[in-house]
PDB file of N, CA, C, O and CB in Angstrom:
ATOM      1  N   UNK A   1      85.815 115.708  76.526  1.00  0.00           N
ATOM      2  CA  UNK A   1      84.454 115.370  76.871  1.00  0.00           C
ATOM      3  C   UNK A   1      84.140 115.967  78.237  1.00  0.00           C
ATOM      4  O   UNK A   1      84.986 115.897  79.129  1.00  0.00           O
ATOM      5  CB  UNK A   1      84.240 113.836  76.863  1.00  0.00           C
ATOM      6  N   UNK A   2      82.920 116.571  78.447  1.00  0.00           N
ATOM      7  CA  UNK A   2      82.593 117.223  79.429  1.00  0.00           C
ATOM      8  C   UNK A   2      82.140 115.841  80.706  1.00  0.00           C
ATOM      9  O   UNK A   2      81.891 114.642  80.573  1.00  0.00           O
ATOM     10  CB  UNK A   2      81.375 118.358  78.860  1.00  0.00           C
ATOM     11  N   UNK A   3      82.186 116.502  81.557  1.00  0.00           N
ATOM     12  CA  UNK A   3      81.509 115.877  82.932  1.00  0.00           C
ATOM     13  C   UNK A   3      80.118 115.752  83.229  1.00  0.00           C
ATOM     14  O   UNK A   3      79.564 116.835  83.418  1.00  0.00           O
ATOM     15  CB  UNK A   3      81.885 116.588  84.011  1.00  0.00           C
ATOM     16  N   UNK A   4      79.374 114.704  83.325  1.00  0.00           N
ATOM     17  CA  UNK A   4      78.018 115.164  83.392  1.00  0.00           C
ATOM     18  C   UNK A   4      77.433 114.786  84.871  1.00  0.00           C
ATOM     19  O   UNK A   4      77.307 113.825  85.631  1.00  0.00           O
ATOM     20  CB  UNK A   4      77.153 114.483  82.174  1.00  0.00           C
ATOM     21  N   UNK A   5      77.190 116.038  84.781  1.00  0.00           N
ATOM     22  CA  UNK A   5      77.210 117.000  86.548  1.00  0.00           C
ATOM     23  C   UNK A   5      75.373 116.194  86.932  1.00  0.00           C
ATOM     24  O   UNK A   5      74.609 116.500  87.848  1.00  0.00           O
ATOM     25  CB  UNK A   5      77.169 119.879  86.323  1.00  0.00           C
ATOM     26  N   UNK A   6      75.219 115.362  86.064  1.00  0.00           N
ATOM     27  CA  UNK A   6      73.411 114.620  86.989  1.00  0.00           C
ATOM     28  C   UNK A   6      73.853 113.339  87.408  1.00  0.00           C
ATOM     29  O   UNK A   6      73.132 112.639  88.119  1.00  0.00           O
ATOM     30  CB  UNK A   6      71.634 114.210  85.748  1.00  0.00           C
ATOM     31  N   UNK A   7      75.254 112.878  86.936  1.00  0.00           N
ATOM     32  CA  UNK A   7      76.002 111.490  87.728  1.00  0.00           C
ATOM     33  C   UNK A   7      76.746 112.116  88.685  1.00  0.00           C
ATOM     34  O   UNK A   7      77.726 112.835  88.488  1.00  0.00           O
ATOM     35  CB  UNK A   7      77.087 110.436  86.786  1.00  0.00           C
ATOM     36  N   UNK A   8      76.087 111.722  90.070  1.00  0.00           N
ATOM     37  CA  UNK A   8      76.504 112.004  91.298  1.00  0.00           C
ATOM     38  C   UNK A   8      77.361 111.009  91.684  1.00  0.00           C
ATOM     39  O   UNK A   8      78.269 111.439  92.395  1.00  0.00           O
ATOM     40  CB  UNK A   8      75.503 112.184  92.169  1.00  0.00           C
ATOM     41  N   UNK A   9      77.408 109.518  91.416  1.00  0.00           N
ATOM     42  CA  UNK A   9      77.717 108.086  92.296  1.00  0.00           C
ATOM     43  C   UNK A   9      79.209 108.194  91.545  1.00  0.00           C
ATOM     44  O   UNK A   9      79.529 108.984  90.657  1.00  0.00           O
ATOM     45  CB  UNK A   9      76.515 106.314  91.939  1.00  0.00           C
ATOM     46  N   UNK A  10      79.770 107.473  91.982  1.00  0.00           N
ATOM     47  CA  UNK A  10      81.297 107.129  91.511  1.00  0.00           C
ATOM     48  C   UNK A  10      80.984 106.294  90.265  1.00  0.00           C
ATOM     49  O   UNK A  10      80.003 105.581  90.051  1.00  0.00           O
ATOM     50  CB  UNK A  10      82.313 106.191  92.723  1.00  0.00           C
ATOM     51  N   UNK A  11      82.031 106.545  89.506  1.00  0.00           N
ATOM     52  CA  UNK A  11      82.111 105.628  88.168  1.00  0.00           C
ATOM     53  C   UNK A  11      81.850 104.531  88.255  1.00  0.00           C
ATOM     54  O   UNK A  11      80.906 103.947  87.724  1.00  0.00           O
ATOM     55  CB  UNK A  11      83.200 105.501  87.552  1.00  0.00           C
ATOM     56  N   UNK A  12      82.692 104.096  88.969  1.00  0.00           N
ATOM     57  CA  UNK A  12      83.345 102.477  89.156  1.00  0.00           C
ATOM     58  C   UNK A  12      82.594 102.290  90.513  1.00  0.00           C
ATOM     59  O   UNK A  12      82.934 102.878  91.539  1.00  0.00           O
ATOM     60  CB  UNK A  12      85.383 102.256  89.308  1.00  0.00           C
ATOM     61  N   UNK A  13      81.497 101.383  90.428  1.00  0.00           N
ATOM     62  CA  UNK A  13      80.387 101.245  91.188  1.00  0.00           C
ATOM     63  C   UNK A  13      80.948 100.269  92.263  1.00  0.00           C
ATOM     64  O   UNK A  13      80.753 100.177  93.475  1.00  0.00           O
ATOM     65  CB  UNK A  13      79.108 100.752  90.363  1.00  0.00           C
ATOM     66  N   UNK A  14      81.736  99.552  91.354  1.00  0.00           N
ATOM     67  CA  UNK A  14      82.191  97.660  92.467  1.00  0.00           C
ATOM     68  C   UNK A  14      83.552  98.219  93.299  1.00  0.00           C
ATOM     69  O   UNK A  14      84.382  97.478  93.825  1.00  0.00           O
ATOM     70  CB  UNK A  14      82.995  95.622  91.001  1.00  0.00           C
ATOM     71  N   UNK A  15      83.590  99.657  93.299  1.00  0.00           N
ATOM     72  CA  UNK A  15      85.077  99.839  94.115  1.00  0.00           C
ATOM     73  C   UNK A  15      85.184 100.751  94.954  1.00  0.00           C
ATOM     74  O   UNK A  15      85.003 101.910  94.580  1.00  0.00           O
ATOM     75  CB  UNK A  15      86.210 100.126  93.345  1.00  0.00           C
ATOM     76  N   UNK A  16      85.401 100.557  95.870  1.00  0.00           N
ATOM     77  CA  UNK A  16      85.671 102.220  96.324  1.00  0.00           C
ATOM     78  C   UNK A  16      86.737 102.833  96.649  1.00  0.00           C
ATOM     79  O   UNK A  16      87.659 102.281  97.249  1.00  0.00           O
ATOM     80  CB  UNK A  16      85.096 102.602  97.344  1.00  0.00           C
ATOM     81  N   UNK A  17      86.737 104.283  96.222  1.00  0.00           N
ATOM     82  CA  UNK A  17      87.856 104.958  95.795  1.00  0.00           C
ATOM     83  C   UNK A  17      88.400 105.740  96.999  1.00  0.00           C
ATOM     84  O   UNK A  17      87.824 106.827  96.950  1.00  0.00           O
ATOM     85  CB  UNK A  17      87.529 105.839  94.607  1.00  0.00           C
ATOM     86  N   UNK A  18      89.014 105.726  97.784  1.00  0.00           N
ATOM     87  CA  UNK A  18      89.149 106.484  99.260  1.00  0.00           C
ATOM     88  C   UNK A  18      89.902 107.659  98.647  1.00  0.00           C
ATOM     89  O   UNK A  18      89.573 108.750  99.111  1.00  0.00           O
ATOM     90  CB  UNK A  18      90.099 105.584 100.670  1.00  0.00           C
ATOM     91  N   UNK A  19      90.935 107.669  97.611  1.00  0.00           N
ATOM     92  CA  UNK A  19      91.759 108.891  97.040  1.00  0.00           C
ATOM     93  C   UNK A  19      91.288 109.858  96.812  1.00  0.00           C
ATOM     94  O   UNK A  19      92.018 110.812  97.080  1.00  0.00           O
ATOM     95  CB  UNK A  19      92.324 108.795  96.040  1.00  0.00           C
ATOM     96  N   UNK A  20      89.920 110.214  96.234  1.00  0.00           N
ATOM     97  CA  UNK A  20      89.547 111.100  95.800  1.00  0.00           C
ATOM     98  C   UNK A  20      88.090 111.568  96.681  1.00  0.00           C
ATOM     99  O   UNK A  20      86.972 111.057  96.619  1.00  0.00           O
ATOM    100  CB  UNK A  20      89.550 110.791  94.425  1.00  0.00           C
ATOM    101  N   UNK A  21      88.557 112.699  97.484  1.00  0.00           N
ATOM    102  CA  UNK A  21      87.800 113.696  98.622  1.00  0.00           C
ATOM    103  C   UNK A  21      86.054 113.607  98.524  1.00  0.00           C
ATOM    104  O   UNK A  21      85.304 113.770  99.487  1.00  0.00           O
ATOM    105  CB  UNK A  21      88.313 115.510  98.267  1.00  0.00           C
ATOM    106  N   UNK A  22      85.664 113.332  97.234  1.00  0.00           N
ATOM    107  CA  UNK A  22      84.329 113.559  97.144  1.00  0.00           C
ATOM    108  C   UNK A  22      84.049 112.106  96.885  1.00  0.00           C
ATOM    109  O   UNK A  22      82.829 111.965  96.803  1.00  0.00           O
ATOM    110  CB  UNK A  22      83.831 114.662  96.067  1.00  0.00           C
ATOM    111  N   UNK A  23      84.602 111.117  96.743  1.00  0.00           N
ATOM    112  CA  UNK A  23      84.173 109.578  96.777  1.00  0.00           C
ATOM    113  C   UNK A  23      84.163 109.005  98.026  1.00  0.00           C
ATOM    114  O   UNK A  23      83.225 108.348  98.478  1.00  0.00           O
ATOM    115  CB  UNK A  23      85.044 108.701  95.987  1.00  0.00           C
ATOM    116  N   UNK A  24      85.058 109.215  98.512  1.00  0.00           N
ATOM    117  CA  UNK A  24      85.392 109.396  99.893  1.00  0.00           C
ATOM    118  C   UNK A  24      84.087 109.353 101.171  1.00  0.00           C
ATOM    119  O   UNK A  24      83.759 108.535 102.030  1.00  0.00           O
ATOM    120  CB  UNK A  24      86.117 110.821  99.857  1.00  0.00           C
ATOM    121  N   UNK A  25      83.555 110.819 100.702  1.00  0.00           N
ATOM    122  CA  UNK A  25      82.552 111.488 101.265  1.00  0.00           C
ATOM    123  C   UNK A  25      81.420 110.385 100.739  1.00  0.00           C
ATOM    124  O   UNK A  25      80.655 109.852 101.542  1.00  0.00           O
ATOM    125  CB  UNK A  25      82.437 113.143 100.784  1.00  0.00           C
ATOM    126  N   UNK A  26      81.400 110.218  99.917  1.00  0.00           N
ATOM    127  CA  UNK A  26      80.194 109.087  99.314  1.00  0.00           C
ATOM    128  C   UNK A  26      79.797 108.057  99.520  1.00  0.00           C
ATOM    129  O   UNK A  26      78.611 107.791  99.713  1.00  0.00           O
ATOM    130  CB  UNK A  26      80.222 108.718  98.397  1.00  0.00           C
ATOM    131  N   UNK A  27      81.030 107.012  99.517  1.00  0.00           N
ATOM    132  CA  UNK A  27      80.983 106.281 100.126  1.00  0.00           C
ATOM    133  C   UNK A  27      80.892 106.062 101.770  1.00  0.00           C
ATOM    134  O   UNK A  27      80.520 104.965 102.189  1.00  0.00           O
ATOM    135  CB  UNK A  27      81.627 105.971  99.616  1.00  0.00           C
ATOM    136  N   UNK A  28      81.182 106.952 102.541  1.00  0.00           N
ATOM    137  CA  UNK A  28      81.381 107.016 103.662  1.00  0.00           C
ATOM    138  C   UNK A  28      79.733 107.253 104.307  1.00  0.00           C
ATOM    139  O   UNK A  28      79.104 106.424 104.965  1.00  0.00           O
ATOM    140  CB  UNK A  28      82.515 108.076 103.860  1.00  0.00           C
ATOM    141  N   UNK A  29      79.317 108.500 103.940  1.00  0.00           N
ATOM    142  CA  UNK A  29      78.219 108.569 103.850  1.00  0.00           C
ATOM    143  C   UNK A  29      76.948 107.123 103.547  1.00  0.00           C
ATOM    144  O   UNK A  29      75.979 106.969 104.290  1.00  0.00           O
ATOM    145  CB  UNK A  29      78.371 109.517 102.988  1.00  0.00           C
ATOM    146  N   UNK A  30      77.212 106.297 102.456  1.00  0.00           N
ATOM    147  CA  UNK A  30      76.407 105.263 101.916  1.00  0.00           C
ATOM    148  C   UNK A  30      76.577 104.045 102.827  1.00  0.00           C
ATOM    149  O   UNK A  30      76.052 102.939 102.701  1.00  0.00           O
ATOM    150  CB  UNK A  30      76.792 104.960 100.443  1.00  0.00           C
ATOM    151  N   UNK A  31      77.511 104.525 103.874  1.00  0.00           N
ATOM    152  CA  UNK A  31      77.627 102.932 104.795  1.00  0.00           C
ATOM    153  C   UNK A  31      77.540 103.117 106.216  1.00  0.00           C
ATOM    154  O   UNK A  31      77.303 102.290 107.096  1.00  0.00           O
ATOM    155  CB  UNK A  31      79.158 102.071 104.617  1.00  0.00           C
ATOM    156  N   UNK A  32      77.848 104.748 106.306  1.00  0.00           N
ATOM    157  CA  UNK A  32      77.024 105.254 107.470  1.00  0.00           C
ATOM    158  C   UNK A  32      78.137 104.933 108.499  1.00  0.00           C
ATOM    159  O   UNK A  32      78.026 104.415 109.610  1.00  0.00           O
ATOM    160  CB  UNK A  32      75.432 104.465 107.748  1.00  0.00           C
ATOM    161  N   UNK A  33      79.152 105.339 107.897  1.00  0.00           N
ATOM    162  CA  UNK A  33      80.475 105.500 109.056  1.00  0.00           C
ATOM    163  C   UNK A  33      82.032 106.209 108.627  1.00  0.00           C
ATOM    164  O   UNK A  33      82.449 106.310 107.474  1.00  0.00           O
ATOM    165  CB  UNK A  33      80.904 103.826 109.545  1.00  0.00           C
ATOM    166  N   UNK A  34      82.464 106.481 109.381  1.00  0.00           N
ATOM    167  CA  UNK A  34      83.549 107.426 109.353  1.00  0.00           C
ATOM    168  C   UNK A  34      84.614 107.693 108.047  1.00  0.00           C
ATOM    169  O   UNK A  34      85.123 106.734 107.467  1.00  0.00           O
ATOM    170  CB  UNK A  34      84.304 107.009 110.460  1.00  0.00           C
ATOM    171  N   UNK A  35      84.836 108.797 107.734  1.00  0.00           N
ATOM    172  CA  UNK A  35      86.235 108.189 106.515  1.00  0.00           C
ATOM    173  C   UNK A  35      87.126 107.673 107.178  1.00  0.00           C
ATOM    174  O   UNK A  35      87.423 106.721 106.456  1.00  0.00           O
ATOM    175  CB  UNK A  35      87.149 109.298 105.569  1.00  0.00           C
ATOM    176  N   UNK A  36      87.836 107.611 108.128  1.00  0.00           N
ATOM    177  CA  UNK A  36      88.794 106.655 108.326  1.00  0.00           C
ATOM    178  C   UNK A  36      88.414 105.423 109.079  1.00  0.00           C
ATOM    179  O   UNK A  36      89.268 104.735 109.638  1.00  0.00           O
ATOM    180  CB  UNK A  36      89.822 107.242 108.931  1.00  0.00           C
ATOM    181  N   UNK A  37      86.793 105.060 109.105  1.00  0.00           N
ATOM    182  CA  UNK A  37      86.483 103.629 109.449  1.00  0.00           C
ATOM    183  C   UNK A  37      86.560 103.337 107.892  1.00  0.00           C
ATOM    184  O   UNK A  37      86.817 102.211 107.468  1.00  0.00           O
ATOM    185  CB  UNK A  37      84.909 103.239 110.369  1.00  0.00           C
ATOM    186  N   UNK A  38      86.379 104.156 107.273  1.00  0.00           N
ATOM    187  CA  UNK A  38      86.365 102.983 105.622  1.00  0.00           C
ATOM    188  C   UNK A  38      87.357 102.869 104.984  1.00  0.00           C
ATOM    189  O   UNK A  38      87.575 101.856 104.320  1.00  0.00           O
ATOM    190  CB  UNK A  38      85.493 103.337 104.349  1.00  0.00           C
ATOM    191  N   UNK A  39      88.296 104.025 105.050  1.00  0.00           N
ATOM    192  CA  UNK A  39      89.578 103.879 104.859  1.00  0.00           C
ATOM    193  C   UNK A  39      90.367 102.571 105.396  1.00  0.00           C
ATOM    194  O   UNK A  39      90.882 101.799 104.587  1.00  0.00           O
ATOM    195  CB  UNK A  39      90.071 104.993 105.371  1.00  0.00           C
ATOM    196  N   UNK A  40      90.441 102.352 106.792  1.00  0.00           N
ATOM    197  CA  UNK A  40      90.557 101.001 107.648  1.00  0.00           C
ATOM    198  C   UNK A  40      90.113 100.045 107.080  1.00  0.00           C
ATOM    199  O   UNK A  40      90.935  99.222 106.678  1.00  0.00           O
ATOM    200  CB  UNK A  40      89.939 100.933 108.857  1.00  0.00           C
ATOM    201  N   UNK A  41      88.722  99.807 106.844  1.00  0.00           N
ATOM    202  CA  UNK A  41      87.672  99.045 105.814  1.00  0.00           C
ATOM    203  C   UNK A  41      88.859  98.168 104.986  1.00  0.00           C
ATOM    204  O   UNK A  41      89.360  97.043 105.000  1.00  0.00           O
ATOM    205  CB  UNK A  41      86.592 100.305 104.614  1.00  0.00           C
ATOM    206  N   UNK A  42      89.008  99.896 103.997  1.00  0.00           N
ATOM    207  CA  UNK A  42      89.295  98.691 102.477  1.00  0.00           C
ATOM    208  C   UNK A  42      90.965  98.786 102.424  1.00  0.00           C
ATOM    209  O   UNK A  42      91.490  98.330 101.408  1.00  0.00           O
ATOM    210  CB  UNK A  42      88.433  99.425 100.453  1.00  0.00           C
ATOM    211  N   UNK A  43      91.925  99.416 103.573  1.00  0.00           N
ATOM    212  CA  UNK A  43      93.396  98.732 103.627  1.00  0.00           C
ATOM    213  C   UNK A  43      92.905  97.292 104.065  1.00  0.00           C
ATOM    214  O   UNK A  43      93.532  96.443 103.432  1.00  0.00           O
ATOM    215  CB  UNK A  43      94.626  99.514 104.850  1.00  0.00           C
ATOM    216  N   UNK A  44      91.997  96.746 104.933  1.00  0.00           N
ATOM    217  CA  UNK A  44      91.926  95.695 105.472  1.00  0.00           C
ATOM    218  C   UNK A  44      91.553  94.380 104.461  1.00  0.00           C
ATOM    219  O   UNK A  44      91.887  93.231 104.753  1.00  0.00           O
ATOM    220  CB  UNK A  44      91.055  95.968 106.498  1.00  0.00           C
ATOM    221  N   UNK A  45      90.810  94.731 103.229  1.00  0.00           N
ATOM    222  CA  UNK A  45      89.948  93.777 102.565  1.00  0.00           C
ATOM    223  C   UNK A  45      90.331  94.417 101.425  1.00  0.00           C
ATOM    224  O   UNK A  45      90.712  93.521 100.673  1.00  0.00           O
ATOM    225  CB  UNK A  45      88.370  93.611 102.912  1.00  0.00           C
ATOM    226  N   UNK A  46      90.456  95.604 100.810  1.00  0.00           N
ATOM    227  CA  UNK A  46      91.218  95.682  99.336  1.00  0.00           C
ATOM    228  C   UNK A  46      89.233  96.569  99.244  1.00  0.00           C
ATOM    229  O   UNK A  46      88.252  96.590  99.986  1.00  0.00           O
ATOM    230  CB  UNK A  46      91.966  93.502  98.063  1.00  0.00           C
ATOM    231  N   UNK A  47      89.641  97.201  97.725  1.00  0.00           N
ATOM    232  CA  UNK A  47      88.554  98.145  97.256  1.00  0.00           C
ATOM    233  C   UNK A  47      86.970  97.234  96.974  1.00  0.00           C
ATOM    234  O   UNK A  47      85.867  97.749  97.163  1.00  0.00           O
ATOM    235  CB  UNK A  47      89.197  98.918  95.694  1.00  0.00           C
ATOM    236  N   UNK A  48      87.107  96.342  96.673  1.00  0.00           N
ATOM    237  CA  UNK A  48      85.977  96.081  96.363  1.00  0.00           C
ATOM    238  C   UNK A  48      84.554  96.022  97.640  1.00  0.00           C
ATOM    239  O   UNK A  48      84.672  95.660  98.810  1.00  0.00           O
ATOM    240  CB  UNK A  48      86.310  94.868  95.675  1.00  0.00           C
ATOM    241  N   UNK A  49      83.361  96.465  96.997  1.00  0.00           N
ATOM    242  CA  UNK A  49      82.388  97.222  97.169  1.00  0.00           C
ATOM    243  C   UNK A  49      81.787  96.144  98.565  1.00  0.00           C
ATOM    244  O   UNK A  49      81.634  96.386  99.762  1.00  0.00           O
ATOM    245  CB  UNK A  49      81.438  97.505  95.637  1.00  0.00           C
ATOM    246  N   UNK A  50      81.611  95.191  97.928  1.00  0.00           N
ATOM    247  CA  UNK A  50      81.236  93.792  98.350  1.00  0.00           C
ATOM    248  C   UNK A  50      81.839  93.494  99.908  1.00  0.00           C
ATOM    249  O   UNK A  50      81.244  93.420 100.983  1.00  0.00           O
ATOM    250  CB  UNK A  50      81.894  92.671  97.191  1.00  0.00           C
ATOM    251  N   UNK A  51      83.251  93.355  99.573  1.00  0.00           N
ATOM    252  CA  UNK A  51      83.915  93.130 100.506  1.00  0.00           C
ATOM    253  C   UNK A  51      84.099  94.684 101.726  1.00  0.00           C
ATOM    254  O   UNK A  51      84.212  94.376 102.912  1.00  0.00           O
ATOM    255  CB  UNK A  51      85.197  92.535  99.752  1.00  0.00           C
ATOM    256  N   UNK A  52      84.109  95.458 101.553  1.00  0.00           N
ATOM    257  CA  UNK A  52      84.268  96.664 102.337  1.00  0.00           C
ATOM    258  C   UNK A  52      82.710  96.419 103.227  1.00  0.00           C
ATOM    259  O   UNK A  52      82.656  96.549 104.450  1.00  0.00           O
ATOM    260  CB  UNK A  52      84.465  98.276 101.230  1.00  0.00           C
ATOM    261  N   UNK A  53      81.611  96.084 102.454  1.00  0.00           N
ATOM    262  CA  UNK A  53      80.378  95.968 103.034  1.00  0.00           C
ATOM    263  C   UNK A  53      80.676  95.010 104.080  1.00  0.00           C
ATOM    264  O   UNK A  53      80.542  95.459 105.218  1.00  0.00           O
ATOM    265  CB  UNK A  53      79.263  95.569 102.090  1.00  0.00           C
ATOM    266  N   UNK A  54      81.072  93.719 103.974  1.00  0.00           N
ATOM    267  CA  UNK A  54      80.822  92.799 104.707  1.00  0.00           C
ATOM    268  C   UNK A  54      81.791  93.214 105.858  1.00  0.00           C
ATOM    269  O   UNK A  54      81.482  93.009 107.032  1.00  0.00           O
ATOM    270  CB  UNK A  54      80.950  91.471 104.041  1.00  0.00           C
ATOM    271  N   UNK A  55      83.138  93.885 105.447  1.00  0.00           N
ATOM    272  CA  UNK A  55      83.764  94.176 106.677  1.00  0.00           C
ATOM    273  C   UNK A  55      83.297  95.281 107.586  1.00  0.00           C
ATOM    274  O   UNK A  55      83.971  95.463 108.600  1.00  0.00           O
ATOM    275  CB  UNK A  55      85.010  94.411 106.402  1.00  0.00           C
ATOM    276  N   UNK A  56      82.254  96.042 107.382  1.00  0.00           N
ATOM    277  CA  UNK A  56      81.629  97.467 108.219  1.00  0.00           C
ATOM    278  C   UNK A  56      80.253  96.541 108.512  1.00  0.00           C
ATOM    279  O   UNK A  56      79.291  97.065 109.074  1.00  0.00           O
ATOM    280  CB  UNK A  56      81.322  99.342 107.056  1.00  0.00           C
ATOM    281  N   UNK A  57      80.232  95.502 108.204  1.00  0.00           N
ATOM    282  CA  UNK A  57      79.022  94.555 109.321  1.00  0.00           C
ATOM    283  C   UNK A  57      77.709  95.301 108.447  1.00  0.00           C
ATOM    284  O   UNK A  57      76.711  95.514 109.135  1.00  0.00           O
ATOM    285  CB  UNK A  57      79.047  95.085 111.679  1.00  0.00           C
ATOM    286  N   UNK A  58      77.642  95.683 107.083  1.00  0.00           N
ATOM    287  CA  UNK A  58      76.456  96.625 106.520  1.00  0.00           C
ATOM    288  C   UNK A  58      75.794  95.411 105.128  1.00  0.00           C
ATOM    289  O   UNK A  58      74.846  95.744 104.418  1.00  0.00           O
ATOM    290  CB  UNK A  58      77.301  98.561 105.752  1.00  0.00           C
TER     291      UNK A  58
END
């Protein structure tokens, strides 16, 4: 099955994925701070979307 290149957002909406370079960028971007402030983020609180928010004060 092909990729469909007009879904820009990450799959998995409730998580964020720091592994992969262009989610990364996405998320990082969507909270308006560093990859390794979000990286920090979600070792600190675990992937979920929710929780990464509340820990970047967003």
């Amino acid at each position: 099955m092909a990729d469909d290149l007009k879904n820009r957002g990450p799959k998995d909406r409730d998580r964020v994925n720091t592994s992969e370079d262009w989610e990364l960028k996405y998320w990082s971007t969507k909270f308006g701070v560093t990859a390794d402030q979000l990286k920090a983020a979600v070792k600190a609180v675990g992937p979920m979307v929710t929780d990464v928010r509340k820990k970047l004060g967003k």
